[in-house]
C-alpha positions in Angstrom: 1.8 -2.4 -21.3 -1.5 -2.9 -19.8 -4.4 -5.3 -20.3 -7.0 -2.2 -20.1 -6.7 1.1 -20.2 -6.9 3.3 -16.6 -10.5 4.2 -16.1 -12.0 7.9 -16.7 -11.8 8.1 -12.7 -8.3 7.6 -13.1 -7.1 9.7 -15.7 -8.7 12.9 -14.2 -9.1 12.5 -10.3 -5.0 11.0 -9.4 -4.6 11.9 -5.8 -1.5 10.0 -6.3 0.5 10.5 -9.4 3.8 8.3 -9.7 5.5 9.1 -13.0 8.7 7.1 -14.7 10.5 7.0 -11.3 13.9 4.7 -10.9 15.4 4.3 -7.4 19.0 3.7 -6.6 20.2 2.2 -3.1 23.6 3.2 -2.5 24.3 5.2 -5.2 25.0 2.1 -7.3 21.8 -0.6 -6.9 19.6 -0.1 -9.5 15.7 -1.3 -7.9 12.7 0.5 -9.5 13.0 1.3 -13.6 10.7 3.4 -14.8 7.8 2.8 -12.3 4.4 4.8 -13.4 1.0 4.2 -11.6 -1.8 6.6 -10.4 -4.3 6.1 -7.5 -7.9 8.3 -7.5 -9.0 9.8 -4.6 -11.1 7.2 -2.9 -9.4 4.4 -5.0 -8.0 1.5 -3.8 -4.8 0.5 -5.5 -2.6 -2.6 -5.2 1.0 -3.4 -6.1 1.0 -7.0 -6.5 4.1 -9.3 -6.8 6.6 -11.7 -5.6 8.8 -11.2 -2.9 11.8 -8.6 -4.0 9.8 -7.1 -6.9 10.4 -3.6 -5.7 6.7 -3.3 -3.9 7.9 -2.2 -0.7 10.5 0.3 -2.6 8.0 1.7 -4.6 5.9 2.9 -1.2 9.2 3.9 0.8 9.5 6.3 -2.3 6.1 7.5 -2.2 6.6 7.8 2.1 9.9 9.3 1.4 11.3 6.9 3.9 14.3 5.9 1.7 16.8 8.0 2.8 17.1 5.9 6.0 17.9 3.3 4.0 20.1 4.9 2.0 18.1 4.7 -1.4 17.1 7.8 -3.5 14.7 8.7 -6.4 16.9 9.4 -9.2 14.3 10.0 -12.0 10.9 10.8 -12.5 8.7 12.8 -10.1 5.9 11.8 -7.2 2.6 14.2 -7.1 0.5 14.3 -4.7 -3.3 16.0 -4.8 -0.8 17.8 -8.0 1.8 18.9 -6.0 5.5 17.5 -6.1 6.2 15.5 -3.2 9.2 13.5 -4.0 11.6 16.4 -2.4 9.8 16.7 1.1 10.4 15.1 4.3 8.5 12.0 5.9 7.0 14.7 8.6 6.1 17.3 5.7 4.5 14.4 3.8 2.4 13.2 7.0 0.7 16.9 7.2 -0.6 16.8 3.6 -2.7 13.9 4.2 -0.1 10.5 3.1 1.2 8.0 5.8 2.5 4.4 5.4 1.7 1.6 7.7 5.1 0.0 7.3 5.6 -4.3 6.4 5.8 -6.0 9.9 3.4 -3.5 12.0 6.3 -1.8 13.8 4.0 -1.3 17.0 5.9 0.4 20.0 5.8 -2.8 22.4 6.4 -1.3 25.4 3.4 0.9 25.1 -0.4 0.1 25.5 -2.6 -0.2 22.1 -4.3 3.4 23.0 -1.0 4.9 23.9 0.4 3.5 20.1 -2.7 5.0 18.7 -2.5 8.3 20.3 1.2 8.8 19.2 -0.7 8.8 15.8 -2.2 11.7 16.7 0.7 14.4 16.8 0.2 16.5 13.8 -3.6 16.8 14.5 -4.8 21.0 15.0 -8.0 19.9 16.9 -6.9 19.5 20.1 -7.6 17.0 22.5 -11.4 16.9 21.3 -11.0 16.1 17.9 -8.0 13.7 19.1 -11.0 11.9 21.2 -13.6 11.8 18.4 -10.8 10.4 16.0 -10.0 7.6 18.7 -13.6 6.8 19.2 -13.7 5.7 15.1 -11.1 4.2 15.1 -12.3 1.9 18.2 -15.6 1.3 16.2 -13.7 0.1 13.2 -11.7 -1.9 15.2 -13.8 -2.8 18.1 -10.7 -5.5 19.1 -8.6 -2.6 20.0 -11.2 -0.9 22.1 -11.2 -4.5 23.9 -7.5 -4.5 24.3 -6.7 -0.9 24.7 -4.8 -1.2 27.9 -2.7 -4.2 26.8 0.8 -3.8 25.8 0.8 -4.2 22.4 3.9 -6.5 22.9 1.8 -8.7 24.0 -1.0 -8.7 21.7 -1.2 -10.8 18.9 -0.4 -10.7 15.0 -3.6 -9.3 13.9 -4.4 -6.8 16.1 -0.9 -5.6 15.6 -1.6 -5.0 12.3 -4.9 -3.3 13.4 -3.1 -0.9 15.8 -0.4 -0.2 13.0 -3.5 0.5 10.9 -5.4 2.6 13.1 -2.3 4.5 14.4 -1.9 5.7 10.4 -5.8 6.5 11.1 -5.5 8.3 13.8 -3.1 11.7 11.6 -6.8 12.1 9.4 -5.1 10.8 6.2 -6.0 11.4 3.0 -4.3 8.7 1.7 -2.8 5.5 3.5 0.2 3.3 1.5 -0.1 -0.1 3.4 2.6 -2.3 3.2 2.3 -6.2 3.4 -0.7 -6.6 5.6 -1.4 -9.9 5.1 2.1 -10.8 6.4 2.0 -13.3 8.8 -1.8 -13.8 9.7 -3.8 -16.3 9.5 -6.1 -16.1 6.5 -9.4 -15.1 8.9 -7.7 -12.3 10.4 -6.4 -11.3 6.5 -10.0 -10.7 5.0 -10.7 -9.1 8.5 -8.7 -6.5 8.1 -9.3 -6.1 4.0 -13.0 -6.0 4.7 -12.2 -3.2 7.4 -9.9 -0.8 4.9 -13.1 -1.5 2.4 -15.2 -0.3 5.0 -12.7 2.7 6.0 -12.7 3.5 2.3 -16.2 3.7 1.8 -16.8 5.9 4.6 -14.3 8.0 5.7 -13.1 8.5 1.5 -9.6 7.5 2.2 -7.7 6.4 -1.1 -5.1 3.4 0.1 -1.9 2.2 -2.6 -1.1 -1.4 -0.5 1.8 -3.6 -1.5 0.9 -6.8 -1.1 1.7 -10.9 -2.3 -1.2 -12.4 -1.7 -2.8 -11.8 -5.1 -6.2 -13.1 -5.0 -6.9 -11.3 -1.8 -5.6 -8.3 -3.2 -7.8 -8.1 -6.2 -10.4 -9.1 -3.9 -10.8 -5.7 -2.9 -8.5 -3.3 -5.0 -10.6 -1.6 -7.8 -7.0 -1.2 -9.9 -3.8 -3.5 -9.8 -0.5 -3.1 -11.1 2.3 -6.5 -11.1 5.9 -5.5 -10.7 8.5 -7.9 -11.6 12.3 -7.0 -10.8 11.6 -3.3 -10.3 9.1 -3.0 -13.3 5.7 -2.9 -13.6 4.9 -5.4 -16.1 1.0 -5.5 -16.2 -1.7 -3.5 -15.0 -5.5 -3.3 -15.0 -8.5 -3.4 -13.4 -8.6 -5.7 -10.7 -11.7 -7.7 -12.2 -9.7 -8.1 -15.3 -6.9 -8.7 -13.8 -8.4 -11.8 -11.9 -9.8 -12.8 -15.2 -6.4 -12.8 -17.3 -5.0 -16.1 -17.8 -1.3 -14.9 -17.6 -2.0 -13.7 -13.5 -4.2 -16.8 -13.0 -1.2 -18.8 -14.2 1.6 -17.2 -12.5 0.3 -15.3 -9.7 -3.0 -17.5 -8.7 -1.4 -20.7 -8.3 -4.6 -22.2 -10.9 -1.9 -23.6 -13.7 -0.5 -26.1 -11.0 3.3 -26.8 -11.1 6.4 -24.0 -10.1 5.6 -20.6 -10.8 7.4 -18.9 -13.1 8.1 -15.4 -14.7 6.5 -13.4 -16.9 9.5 -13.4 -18.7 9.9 -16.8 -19.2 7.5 -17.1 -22.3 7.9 -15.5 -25.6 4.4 -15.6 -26.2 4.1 -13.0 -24.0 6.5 -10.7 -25.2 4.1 -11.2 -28.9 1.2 -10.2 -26.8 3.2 -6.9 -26.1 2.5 -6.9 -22.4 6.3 -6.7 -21.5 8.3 -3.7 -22.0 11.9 -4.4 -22.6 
């Protein structure tokens, strides 16, 4: 079910390999059914939908944060860099390389913005050196956090919230970040702000990001590779130029047919186009 076929890049570089999974919460709510997607090292990868879709699922399963919330991946298997991953613990997860920046920043309030981004730094093996160097980039990235680094970030304001959150992630030397939501909130300046910086992080530093995220068109903006869940599927997928281009996602997802938005699901004409898997 996809509108083009994964690149070469894809098929045979996957630092991220997500295959068939279906997540239960509570032993008894079905959410994710049969979600498959893979992200190449240096990629960037959305997950694009509506709110409740199962975006923020799919990434907690990845993260291996759903056990706090008392979900579980029942089926299919995670790899990551070909290993299984689906079995190990937040911590274990962190030390290989993958880190989520979680929806709504989650900075510690009561602590300065360098004080949130050293606590970043704990599984680092460089010492206090390397932990330096590592701060220093992530203050040139984000040269609003240098200004602001003895503030409590309490007190700072949406966007660099979501900057720290960022740069916290940054500061573990990821392979791989899964960002969740970070357009959430901000005003649309300080969106393609921070976009234009993970671009920039991506190009230089090589680090593949999977971010879960509703606003579509800024999304595809900068993704190479998109995939649209709706109600725990994945019901299209392609490159993000193509993506942009289709008439279905400019219809229901770019707000460019005018009137209420409405589901896939709602027209048969797209179930003949075979782009919906029952």
């Amino acid at each position: 079910m996809s509108i083009s076929a994964p690149t070469v890049e894809q098929a045979q570089t996957p630092i991220l390999d997500v295959k068939n999974i279906e997540v239960i919460y509570d032993h008894v709510i079905l959410v994710l059914k049969g979600v498959s997607l893979i992200v190449p090292k240096g990629g960037i990868v959305a997950i694009l939908g509506a709110n409740g879709a199962g975006k923020s699922t799919t990434l907690k399963s990845i993260s291996n944060l759903l056990k706090g919330e008392r979900g579980e991946v029942t089926k299919g298997q995670i790899n990551f860099e070909g290993e299984r991953i689906d079995r190990l613990t937040p911590n274990d997860l962190v030390k290989r390389g993958c880190i989520q920046v979680m929806e709504g920043r989650h900075c510690f309030g009561h602590l300065t913005i360098e004080e949130n981004l050293l606590t970043g730094a704990f599984t680092r093996k460089d010492g206090r050196a390397g932990t330096q160097r590592e701060l220093e980039k992530i203050y040139a990235y984000f040269p609003r956090l240098k200004e602001r680094r003895t503030s409590q970030a309490g007190y700072t304001s949406g966007g660099e919230q979501q900057m720290c959150a960022i740069g916290r992630a940054l500061m573990s030397g990821p392979k791989m970040v899964l960002l969740d939501e970070p357009s959430m909130g901000l005003a649309p300046q300080i969106v393609e702000q921070i976009f234009e910086i993970v671009r920039d992080i991506n190009a230089k530093e090589g680090v593949s990001f999977l971010l879960a995220e509703q606003n579509t068109n800024m999304a595809l903006k900068y993704a190479t590779y998109g995939y649209i869940l709706e109600n725990g599927r994945i019901v299209l997928d392609g490159d993000a130029k193509a993506l942009r281009e289709n008439a279905d996602v400019k219809e229901f997802y770019l707000g460019m047919a005018g009137g209420e938005r409405k589901s896939f699901r709602d027209f048969k004409s797209y179930k003949r186009r075979k782009r919906w898997l029952a």
